[in-house]
PQR file with spaces between the fields and no chain letter, atoms N, CA, C, O and H, PARSE charges and radii, in Angstrom:
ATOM       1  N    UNK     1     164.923  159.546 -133.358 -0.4000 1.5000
ATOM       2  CA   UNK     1     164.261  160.709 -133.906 -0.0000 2.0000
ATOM       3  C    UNK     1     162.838  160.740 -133.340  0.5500 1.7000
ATOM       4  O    UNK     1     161.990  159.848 -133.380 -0.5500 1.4000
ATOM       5  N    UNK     2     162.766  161.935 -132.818 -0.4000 1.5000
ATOM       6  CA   UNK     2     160.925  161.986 -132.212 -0.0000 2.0000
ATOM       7  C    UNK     2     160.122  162.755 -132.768  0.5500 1.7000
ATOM       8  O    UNK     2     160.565  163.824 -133.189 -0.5500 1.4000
ATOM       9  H    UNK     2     163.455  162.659 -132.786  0.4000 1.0000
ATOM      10  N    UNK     3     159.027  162.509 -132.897 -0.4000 1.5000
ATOM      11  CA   UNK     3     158.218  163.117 -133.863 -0.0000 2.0000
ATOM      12  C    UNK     3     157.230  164.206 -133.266  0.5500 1.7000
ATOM      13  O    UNK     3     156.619  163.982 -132.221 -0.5500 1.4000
ATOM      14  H    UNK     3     158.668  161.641 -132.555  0.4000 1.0000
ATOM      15  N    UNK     4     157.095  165.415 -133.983 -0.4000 1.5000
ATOM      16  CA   UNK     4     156.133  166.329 -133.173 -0.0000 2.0000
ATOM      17  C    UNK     4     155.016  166.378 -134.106  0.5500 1.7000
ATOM      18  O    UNK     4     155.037  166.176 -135.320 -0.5500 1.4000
ATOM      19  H    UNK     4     157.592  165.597 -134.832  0.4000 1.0000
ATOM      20  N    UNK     5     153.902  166.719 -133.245 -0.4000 1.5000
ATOM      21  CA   UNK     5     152.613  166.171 -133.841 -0.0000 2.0000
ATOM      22  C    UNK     5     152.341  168.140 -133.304  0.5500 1.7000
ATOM      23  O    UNK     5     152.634  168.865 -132.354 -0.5500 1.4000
ATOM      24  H    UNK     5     153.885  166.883 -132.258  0.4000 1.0000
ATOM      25  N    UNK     6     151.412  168.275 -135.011 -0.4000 1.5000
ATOM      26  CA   UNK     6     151.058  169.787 -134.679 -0.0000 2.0000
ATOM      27  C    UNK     6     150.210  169.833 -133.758  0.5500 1.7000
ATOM      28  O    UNK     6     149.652  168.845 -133.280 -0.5500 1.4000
ATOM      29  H    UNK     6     151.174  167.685 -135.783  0.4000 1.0000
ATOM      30  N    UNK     7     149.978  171.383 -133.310 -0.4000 1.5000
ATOM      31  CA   UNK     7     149.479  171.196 -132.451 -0.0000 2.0000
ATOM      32  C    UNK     7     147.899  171.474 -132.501  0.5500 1.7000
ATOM      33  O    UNK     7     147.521  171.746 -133.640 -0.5500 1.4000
ATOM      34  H    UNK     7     150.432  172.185 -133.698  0.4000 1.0000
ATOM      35  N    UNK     8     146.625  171.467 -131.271 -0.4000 1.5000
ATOM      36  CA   UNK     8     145.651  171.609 -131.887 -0.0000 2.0000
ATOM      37  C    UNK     8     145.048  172.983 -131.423  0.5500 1.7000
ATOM      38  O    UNK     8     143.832  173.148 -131.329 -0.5500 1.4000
ATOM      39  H    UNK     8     146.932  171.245 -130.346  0.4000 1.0000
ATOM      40  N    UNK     9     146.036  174.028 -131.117 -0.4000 1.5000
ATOM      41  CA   UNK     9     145.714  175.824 -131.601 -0.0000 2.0000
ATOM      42  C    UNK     9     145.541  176.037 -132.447  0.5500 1.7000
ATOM      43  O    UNK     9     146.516  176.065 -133.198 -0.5500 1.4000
ATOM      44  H    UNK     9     147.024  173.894 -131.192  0.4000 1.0000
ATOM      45  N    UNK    10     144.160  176.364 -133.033 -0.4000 1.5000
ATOM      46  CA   UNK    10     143.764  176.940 -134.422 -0.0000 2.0000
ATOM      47  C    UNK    10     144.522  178.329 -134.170  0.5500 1.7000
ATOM      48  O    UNK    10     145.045  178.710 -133.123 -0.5500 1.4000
ATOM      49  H    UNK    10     143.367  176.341 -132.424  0.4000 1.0000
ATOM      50  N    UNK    11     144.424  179.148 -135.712 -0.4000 1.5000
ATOM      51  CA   UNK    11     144.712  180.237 -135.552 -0.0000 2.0000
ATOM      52  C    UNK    11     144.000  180.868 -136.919  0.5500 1.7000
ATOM      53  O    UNK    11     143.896  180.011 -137.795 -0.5500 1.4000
ATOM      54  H    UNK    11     143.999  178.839 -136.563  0.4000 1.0000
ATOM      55  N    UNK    12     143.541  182.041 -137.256 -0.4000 1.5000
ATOM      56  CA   UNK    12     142.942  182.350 -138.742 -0.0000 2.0000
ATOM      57  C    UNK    12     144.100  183.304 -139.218  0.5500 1.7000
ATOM      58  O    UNK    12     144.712  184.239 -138.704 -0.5500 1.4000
ATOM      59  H    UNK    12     143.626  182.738 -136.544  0.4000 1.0000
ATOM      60  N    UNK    13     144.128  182.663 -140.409 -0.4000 1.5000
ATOM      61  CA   UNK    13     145.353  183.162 -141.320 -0.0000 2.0000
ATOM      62  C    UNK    13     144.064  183.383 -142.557  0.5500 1.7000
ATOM      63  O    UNK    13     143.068  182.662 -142.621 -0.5500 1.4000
ATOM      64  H    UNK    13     143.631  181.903 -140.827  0.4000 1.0000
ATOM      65  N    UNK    14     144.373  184.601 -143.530 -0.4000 1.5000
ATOM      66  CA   UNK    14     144.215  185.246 -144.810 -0.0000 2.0000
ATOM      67  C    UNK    14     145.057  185.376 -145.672  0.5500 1.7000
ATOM      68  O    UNK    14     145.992  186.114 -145.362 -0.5500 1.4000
ATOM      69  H    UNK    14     145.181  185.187 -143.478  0.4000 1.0000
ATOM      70  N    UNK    15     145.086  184.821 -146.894 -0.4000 1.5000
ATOM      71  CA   UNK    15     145.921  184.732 -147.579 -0.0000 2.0000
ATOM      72  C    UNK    15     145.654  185.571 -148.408  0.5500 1.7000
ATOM      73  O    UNK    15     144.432  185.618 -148.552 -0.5500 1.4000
ATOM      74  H    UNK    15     144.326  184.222 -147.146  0.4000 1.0000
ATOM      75  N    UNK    16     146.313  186.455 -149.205 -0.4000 1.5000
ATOM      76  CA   UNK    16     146.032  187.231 -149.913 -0.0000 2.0000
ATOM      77  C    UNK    16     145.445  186.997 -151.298  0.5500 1.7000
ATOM      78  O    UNK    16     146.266  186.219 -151.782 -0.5500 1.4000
ATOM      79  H    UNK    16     147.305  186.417 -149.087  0.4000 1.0000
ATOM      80  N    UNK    17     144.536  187.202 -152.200 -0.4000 1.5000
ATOM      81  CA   UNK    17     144.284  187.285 -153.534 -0.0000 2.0000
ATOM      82  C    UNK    17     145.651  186.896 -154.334  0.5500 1.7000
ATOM      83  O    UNK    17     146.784  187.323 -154.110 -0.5500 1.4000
ATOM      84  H    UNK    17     143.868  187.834 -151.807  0.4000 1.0000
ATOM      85  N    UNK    18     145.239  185.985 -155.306 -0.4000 1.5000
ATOM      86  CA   UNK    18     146.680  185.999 -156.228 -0.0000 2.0000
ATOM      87  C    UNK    18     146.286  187.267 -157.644  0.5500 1.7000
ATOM      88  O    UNK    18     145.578  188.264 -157.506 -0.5500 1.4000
ATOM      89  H    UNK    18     144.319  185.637 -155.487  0.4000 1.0000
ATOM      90  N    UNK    19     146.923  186.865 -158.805 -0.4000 1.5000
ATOM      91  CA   UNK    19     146.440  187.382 -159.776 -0.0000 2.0000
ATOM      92  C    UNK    19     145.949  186.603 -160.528  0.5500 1.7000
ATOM      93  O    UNK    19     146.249  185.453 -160.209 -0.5500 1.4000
ATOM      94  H    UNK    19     147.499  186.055 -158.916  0.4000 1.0000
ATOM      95  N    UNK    20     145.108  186.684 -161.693 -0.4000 1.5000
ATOM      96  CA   UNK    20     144.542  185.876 -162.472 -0.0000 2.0000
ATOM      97  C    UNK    20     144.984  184.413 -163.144  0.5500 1.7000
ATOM      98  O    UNK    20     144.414  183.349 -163.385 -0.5500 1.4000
ATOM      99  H    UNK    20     144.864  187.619 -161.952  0.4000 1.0000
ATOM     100  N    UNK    21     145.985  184.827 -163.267 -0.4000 1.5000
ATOM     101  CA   UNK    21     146.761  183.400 -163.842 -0.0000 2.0000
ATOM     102  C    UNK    21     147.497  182.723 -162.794  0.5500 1.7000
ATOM     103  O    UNK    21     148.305  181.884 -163.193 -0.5500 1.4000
ATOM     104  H    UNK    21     146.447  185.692 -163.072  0.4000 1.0000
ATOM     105  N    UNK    22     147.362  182.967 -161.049 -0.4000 1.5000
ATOM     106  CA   UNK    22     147.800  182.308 -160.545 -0.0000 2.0000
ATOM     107  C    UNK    22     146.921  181.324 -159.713  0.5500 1.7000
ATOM     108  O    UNK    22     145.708  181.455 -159.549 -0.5500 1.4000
ATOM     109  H    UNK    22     146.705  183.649 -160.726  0.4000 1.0000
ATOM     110  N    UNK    23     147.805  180.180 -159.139 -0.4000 1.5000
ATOM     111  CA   UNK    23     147.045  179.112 -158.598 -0.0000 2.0000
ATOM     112  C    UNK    23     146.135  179.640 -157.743  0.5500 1.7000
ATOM     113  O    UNK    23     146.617  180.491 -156.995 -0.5500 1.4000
ATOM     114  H    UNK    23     148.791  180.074 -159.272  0.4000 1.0000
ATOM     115  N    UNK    24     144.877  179.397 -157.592 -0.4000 1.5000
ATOM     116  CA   UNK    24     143.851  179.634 -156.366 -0.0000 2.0000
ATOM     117  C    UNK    24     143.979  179.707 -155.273  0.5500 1.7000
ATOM     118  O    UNK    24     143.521  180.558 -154.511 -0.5500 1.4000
ATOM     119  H    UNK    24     144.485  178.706 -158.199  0.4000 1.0000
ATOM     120  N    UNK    25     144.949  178.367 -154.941 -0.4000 1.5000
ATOM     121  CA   UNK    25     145.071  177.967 -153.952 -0.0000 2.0000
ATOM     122  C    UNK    25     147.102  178.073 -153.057  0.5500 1.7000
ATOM     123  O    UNK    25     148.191  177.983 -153.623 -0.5500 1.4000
ATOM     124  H    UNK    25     145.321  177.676 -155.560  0.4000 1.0000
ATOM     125  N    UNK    26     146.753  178.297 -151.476 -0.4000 1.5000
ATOM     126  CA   UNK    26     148.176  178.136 -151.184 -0.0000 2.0000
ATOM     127  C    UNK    26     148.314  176.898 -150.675  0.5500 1.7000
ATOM     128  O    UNK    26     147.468  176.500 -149.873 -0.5500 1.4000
ATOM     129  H    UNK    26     145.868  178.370 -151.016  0.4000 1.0000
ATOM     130  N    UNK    27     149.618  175.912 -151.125 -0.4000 1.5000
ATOM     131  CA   UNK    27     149.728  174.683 -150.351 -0.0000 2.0000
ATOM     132  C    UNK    27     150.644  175.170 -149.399  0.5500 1.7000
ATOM     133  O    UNK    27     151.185  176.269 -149.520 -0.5500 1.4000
ATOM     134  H    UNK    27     150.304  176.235 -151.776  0.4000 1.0000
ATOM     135  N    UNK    28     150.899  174.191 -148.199 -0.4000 1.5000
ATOM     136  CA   UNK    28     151.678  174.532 -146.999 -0.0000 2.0000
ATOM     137  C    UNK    28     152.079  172.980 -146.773  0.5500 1.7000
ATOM     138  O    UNK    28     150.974  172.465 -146.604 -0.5500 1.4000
ATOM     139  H    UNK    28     150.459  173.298 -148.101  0.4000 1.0000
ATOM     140  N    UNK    29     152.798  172.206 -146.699 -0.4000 1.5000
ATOM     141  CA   UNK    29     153.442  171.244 -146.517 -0.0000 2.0000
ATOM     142  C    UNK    29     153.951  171.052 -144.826  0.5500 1.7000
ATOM     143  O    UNK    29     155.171  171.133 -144.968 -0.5500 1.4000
ATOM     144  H    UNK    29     153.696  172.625 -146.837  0.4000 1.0000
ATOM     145  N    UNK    30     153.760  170.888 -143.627 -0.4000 1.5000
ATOM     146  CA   UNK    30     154.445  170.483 -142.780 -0.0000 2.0000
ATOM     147  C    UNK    30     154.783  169.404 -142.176  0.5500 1.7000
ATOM     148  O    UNK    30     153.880  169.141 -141.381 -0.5500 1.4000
ATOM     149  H    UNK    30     152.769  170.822 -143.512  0.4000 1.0000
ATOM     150  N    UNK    31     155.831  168.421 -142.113 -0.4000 1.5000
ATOM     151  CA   UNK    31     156.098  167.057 -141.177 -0.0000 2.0000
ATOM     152  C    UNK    31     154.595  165.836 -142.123  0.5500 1.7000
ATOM     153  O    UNK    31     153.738  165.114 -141.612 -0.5500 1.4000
ATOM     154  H    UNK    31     156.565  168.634 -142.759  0.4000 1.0000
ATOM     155  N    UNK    32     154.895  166.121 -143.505 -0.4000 1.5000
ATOM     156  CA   UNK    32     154.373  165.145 -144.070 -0.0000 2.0000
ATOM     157  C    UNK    32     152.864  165.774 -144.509  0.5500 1.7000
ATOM     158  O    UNK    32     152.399  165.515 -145.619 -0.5500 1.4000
ATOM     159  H    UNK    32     155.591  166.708 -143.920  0.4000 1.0000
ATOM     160  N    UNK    33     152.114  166.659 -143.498 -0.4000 1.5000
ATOM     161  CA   UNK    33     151.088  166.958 -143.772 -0.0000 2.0000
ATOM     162  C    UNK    33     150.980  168.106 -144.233  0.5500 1.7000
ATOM     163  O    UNK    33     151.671  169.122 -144.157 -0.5500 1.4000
ATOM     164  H    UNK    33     152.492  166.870 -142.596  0.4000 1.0000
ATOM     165  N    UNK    34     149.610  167.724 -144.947 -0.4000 1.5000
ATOM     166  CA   UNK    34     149.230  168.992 -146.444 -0.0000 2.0000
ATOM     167  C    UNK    34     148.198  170.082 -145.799  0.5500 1.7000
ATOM     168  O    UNK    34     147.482  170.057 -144.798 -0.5500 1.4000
ATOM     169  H    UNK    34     149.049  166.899 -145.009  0.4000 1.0000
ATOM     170  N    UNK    35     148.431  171.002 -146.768 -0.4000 1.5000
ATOM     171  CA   UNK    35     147.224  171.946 -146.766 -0.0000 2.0000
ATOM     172  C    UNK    35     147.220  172.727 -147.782  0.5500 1.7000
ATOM     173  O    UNK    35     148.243  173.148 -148.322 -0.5500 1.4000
ATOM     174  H    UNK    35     149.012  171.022 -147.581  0.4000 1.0000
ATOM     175  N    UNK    36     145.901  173.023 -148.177 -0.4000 1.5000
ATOM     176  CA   UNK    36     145.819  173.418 -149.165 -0.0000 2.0000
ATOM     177  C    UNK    36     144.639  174.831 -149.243  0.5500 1.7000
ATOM     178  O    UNK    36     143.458  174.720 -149.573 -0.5500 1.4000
ATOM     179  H    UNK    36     145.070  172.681 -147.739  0.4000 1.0000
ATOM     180  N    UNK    37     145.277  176.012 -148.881 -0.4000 1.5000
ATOM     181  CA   UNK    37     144.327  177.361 -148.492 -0.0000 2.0000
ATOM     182  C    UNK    37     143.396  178.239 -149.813  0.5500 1.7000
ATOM     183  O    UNK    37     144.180  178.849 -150.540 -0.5500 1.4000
ATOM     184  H    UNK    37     146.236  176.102 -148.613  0.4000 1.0000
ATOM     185  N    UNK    38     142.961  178.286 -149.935 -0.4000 1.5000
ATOM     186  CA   UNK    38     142.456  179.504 -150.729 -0.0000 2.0000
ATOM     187  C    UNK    38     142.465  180.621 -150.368  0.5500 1.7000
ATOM     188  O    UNK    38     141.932  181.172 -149.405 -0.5500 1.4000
ATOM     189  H    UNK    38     142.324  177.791 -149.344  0.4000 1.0000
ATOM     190  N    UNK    39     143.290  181.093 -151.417 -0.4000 1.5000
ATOM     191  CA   UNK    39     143.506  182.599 -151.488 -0.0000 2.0000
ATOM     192  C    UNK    39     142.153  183.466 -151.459  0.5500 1.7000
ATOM     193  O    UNK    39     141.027  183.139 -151.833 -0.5500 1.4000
ATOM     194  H    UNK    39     143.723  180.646 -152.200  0.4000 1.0000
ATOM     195  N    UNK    40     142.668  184.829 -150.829 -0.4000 1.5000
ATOM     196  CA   UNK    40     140.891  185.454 -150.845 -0.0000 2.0000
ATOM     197  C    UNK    40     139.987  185.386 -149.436  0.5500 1.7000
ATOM     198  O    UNK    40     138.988  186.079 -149.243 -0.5500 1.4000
ATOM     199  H    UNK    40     143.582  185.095 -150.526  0.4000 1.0000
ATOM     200  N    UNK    41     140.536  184.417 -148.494 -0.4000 1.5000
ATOM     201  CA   UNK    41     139.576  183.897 -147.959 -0.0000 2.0000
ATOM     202  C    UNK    41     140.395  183.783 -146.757  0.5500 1.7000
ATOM     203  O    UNK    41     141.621  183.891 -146.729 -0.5500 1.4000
ATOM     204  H    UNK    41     141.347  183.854 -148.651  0.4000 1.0000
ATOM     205  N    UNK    42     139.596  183.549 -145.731 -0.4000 1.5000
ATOM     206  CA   UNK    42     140.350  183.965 -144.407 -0.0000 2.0000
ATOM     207  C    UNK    42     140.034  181.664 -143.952  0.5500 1.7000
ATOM     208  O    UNK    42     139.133  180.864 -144.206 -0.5500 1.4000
ATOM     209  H    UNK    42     138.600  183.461 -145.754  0.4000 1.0000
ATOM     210  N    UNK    43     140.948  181.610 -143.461 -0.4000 1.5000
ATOM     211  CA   UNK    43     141.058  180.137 -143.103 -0.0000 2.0000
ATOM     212  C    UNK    43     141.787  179.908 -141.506  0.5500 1.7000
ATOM     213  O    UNK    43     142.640  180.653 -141.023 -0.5500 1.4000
ATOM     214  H    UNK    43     141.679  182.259 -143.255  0.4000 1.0000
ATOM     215  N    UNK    44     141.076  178.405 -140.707 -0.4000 1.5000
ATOM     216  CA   UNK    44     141.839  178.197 -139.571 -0.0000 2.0000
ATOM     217  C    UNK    44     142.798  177.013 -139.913  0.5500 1.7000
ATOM     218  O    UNK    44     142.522  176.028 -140.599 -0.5500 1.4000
ATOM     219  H    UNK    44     140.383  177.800 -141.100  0.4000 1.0000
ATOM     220  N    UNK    45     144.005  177.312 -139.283 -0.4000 1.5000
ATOM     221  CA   UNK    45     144.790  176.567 -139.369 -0.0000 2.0000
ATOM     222  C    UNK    45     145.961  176.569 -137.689  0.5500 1.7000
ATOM     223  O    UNK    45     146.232  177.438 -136.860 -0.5500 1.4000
ATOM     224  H    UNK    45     144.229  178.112 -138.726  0.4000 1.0000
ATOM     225  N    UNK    46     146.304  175.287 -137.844 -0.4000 1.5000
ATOM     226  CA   UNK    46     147.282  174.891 -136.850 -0.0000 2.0000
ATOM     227  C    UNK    46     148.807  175.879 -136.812  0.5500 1.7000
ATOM     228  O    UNK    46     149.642  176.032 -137.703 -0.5500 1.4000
ATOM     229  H    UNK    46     146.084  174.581 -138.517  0.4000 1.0000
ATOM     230  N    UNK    47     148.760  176.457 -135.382 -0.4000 1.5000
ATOM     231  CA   UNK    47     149.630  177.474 -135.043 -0.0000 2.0000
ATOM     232  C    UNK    47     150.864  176.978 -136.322  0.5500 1.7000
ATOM     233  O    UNK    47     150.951  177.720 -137.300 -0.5500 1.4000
ATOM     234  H    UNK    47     148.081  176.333 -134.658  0.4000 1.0000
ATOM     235  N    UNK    48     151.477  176.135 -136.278 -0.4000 1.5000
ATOM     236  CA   UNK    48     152.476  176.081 -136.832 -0.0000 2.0000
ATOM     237  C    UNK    48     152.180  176.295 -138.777  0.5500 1.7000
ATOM     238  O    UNK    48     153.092  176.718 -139.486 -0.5500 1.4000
ATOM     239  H    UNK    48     151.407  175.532 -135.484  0.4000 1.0000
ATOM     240  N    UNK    49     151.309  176.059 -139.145 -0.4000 1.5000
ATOM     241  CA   UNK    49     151.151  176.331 -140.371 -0.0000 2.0000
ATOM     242  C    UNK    49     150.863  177.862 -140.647  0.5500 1.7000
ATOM     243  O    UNK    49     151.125  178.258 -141.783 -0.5500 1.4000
ATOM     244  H    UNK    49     150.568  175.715 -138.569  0.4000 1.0000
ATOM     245  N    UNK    50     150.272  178.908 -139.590 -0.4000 1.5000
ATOM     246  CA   UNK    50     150.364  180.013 -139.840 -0.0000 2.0000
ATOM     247  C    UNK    50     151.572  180.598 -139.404  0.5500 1.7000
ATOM     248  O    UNK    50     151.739  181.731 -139.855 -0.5500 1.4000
ATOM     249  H    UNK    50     150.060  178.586 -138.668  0.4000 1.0000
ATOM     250  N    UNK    51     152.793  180.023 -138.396 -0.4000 1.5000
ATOM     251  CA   UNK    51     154.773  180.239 -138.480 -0.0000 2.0000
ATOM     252  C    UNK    51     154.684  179.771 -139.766  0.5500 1.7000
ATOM     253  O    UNK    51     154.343  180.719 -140.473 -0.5500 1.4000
ATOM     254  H    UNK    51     152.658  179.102 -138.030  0.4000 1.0000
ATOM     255  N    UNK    52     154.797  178.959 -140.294 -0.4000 1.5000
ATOM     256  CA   UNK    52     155.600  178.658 -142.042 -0.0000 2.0000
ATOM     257  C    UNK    52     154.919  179.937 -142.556  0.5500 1.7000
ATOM     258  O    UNK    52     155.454  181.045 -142.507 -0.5500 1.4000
ATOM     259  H    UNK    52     155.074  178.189 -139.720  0.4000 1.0000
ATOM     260  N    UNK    53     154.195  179.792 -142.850 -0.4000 1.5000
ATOM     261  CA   UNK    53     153.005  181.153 -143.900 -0.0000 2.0000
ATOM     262  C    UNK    53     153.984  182.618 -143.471  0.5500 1.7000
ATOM     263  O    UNK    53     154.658  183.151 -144.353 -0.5500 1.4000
ATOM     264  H    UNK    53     153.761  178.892 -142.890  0.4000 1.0000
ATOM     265  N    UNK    54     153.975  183.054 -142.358 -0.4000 1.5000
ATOM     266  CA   UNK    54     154.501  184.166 -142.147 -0.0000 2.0000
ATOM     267  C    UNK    54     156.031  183.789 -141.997  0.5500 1.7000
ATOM     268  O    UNK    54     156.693  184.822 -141.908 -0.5500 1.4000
ATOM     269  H    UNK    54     153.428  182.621 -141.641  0.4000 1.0000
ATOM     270  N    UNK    55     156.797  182.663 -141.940 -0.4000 1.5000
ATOM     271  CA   UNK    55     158.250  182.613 -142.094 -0.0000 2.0000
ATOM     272  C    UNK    55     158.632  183.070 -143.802  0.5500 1.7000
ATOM     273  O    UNK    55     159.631  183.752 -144.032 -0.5500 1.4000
ATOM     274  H    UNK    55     156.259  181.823 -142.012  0.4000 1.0000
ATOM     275  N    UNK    56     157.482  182.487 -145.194 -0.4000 1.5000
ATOM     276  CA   UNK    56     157.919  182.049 -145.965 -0.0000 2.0000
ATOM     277  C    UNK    56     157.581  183.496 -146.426  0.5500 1.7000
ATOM     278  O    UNK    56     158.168  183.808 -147.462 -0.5500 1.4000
ATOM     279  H    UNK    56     156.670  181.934 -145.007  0.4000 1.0000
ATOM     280  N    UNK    57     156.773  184.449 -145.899 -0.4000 1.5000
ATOM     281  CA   UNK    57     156.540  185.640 -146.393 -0.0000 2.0000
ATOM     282  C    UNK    57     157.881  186.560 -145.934  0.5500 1.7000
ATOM     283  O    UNK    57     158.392  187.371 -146.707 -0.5500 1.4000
ATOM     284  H    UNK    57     156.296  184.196 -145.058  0.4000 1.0000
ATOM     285  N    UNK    58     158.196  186.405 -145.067 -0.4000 1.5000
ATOM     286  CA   UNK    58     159.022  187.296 -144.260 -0.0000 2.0000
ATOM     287  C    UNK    58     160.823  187.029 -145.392  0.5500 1.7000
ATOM     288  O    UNK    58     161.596  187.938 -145.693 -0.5500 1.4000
ATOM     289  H    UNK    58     157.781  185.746 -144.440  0.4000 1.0000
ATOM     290  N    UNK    59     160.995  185.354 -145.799 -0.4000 1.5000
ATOM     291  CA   UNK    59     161.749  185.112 -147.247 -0.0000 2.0000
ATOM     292  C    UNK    59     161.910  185.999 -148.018  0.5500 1.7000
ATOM     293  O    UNK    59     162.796  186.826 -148.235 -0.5500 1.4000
ATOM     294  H    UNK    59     160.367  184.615 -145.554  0.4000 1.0000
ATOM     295  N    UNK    60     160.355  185.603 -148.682 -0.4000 1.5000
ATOM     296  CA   UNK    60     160.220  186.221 -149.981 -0.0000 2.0000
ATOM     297  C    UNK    60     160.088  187.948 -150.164  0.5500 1.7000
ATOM     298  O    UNK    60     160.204  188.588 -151.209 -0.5500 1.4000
ATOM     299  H    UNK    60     159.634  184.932 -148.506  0.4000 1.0000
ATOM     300  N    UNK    61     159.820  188.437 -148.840 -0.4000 1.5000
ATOM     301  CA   UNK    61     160.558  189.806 -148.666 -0.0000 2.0000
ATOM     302  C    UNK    61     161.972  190.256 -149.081  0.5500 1.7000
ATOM     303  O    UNK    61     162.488  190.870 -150.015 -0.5500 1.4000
ATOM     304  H    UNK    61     159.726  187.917 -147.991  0.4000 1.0000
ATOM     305  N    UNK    62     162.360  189.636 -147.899 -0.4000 1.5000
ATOM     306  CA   UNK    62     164.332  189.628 -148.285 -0.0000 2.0000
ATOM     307  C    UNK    62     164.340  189.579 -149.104  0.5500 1.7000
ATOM     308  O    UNK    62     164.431  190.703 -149.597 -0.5500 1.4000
ATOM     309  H    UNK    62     161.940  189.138 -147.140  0.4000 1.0000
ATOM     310  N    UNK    63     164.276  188.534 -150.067 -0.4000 1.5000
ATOM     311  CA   UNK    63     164.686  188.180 -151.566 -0.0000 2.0000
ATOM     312  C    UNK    63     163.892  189.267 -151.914  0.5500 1.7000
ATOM     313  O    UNK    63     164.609  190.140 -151.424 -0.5500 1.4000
ATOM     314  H    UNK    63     164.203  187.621 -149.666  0.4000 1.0000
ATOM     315  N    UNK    64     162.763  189.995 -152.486 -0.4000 1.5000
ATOM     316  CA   UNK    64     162.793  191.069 -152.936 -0.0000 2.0000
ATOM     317  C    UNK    64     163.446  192.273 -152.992  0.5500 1.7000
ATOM     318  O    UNK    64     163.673  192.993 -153.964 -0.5500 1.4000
ATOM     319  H    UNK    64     162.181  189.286 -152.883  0.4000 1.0000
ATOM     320  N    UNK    65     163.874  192.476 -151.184 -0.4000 1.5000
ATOM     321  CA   UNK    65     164.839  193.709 -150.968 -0.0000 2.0000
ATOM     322  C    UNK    65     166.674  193.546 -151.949  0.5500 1.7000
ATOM     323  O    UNK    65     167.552  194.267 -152.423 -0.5500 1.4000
ATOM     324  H    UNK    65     163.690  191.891 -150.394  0.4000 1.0000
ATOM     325  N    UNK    66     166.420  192.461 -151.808 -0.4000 1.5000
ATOM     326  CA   UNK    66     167.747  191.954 -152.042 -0.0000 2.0000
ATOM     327  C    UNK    66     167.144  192.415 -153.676  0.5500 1.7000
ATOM     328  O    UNK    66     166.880  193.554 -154.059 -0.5500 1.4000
ATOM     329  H    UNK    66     165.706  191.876 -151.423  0.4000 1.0000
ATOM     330  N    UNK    67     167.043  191.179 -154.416 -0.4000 1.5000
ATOM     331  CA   UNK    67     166.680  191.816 -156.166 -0.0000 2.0000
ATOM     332  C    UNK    67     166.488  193.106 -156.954  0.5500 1.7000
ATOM     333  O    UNK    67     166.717  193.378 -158.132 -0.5500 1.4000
ATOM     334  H    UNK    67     167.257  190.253 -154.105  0.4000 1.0000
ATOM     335  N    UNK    68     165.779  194.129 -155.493 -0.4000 1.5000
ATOM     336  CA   UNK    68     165.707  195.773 -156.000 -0.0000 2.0000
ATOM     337  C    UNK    68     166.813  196.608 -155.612  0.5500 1.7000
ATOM     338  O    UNK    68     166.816  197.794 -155.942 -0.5500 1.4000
ATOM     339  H    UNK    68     165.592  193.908 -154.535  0.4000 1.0000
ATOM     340  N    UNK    69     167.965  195.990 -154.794 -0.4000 1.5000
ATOM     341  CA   UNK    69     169.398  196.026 -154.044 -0.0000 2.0000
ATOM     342  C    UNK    69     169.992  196.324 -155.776  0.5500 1.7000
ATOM     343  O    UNK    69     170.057  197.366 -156.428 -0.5500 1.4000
ATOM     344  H    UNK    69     167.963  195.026 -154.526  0.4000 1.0000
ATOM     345  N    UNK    70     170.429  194.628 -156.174 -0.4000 1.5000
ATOM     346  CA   UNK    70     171.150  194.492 -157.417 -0.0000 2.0000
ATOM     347  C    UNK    70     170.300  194.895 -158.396  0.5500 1.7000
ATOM     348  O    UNK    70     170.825  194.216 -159.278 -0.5500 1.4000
ATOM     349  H    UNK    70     170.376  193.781 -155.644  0.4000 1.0000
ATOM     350  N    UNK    71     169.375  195.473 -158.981 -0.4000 1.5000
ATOM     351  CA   UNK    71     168.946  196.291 -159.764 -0.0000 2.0000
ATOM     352  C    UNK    71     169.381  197.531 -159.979  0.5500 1.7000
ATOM     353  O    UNK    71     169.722  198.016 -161.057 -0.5500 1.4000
ATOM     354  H    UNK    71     168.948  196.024 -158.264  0.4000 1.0000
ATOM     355  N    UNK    72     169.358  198.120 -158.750 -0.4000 1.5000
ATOM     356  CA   UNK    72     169.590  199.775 -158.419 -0.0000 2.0000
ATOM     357  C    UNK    72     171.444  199.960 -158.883  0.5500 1.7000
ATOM     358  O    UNK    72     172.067  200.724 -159.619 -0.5500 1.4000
ATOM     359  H    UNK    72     169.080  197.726 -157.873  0.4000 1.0000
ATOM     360  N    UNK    73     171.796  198.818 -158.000 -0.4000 1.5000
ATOM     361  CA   UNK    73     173.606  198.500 -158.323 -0.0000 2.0000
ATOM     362  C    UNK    73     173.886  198.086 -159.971  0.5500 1.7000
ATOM     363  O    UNK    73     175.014  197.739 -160.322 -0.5500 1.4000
ATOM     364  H    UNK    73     171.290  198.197 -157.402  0.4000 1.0000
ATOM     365  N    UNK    74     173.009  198.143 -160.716 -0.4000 1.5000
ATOM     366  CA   UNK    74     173.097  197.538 -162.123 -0.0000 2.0000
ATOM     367  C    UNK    74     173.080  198.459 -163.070  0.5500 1.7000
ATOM     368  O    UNK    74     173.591  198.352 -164.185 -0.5500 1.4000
ATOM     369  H    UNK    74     172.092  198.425 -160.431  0.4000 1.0000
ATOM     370  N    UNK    75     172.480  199.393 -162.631 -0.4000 1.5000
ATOM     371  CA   UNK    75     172.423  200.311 -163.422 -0.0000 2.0000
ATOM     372  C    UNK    75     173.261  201.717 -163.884  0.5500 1.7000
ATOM     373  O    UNK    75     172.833  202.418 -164.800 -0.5500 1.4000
ATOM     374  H    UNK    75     172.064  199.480 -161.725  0.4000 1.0000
């Protein structure tokens, strides 16, 4: 097993504002290593942590389209 080491392309990612009762902060987990962004605020990060960020958004899309899918079918 070989190990890839991120790489060292910054890139600035913005995370959006949460709402009041949510965490401040976004964690991002890759190959062991952490990060931990604040929302609100524009941040540099390693190419591959801004792919997860926009993979995990591009998710949680689908799964929305999908949930307002079986809603509409529910009724």
């Amino acid at each position: 097993m070989s190990e890839k080491k991120l790489s060292n392309e910054r890139v600035e990612v913005s995370i959006p504002r949460g709402g009041d009762r949510e965490d401040p902060n976004l964690f991002v987990g890759i190959n062991g290593l952490s990060y931990l962004l604040p929302k609100g605020k524009k941040s540099l990060v390693p190419r591959e942590v801004a792919d997860e960020i926009a993979r995990s958004e591009q998710a949680r899309d689908a799964l929305d389209e999908v949930m307002d899918s079986l809603q509409r079918t529910s009724v």
